[in-house]
C-alpha positions in Angstrom: -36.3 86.2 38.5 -39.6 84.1 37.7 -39.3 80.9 37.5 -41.3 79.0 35.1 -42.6 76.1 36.5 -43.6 72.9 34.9 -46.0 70.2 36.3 -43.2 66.6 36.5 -43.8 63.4 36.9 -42.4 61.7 40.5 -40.8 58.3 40.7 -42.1 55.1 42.4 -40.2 56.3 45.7 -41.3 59.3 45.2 -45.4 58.4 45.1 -44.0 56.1 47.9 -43.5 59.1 50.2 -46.2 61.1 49.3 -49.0 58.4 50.2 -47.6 58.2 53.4 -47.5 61.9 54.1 -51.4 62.3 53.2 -53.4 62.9 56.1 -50.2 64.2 58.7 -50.1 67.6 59.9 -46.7 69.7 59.4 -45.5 70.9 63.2 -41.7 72.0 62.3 -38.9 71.7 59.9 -35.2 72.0 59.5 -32.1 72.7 57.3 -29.3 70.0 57.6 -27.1 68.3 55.0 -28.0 70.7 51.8 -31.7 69.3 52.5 -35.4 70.3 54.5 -36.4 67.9 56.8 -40.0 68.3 57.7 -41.2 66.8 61.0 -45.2 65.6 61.0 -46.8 64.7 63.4 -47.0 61.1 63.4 -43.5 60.9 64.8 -41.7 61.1 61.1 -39.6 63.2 59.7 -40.2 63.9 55.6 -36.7 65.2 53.9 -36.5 66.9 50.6 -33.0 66.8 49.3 -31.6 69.5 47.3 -32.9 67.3 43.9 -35.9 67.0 45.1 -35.6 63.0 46.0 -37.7 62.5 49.3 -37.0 60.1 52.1 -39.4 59.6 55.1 -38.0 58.5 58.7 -39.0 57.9 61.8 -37.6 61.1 63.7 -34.7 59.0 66.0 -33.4 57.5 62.5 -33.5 60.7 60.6 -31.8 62.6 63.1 -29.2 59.6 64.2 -28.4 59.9 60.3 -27.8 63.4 60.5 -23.6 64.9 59.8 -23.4 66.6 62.8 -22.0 65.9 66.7 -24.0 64.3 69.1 -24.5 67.0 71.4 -26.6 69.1 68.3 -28.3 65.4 67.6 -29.6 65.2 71.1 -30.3 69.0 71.5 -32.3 68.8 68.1 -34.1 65.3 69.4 -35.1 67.2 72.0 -36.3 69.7 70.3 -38.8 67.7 68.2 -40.1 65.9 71.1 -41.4 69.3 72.6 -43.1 70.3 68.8 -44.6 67.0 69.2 -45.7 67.6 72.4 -47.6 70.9 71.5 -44.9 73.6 72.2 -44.4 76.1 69.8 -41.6 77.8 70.3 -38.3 77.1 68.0 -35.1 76.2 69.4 -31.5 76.1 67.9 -28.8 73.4 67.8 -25.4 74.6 66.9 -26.0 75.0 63.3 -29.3 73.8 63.3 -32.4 75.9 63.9 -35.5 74.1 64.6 -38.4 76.0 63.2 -42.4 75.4 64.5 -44.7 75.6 61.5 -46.1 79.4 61.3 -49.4 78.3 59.7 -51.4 74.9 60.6 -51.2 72.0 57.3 -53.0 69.1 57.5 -51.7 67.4 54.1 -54.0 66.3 51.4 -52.0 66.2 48.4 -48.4 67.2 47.4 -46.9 68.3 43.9 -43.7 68.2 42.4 -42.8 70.8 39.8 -39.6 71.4 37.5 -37.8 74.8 36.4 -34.8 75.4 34.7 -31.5 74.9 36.0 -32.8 71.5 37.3 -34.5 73.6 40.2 -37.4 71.6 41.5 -41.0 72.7 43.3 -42.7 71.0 45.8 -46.2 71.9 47.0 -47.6 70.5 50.3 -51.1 71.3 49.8 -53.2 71.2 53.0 -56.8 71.5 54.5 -56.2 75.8 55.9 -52.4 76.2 54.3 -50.0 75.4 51.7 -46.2 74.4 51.9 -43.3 75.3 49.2 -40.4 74.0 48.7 -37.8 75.5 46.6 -34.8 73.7 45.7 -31.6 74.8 43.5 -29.0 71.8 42.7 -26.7 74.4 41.4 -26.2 77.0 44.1 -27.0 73.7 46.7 -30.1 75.6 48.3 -33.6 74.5 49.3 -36.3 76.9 50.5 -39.6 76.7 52.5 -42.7 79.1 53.0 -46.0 78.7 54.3 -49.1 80.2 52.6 -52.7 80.1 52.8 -54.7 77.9 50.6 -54.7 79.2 47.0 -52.0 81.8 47.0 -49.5 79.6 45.3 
């Protein structure tokens, strides 16, 4: 089904996030809590929610704040700290899978789209490769795919 997507405005928070995200580089994400949490490499972790709200954490806070046991939060913690150390390879944590970014993206700008169905679009834009995100309220899912630069 095509989606048609319409250019929407973002609230204060919203702009809030985004101008701190300019200028990090994406190194991983996650699924956890119906929401992606996106791990940059400045230590934080950016988290799109299923309505598209954002939140920005440093990664100790965002994964303390996480619904899970505390064996998954330490296994994911750990985790991180190797992506932030340059690894590359993913690891998984219970239900959690940590995922290394395929494609490099340094962000320069970010866009937030509207669909039907309250579905919401956001597009990490970066220097060599883009980001989407994909959210559904409804069916309580949230997507990601990397692609280069101008294919979205």
């Amino acid at each position: 089904m095509e989606i048609n997507w319409n250019t929407a405005p973002t609230n204060v928070h919203q702009d809030h996030v985004i101008a701190h995200v300019i200028g990090a580089t994406v190194i991983g994400y996650f699924h956890a809590d119906e929401s992606l949490h996106i791990l940059l490499d400045i230590g934080f972790v950016l988290t799109i929610y299923v309505d598209g709200e954002m939140g920005l954490l440093p990664k100790g806070v965002a994964v303390s704040e996480l619904g899970v046991g505390e064996a998954e939060k330490n296994a994911l913690s750990d985790g991180i700290d190797l992506l932030l150390d340059g690894a590359e390879s993913d690891s998984v944590s219970g239900s959690i899978e940590l995922t290394s970014a395929p494609i490099e993206c340094l962000i320069e700008e970010v866009e937030f789209y509207a669909g039907e169905a309250g579905r919401r679009k956001i597009l990490i834009r970066g220097v060599e490769s883009d980001f989407v995100v994909e959210t559904s309220p409804v069916a309580r899912e949230i997507f990601i795919r990397a692609a280069e630069v101008g294919a979205v």
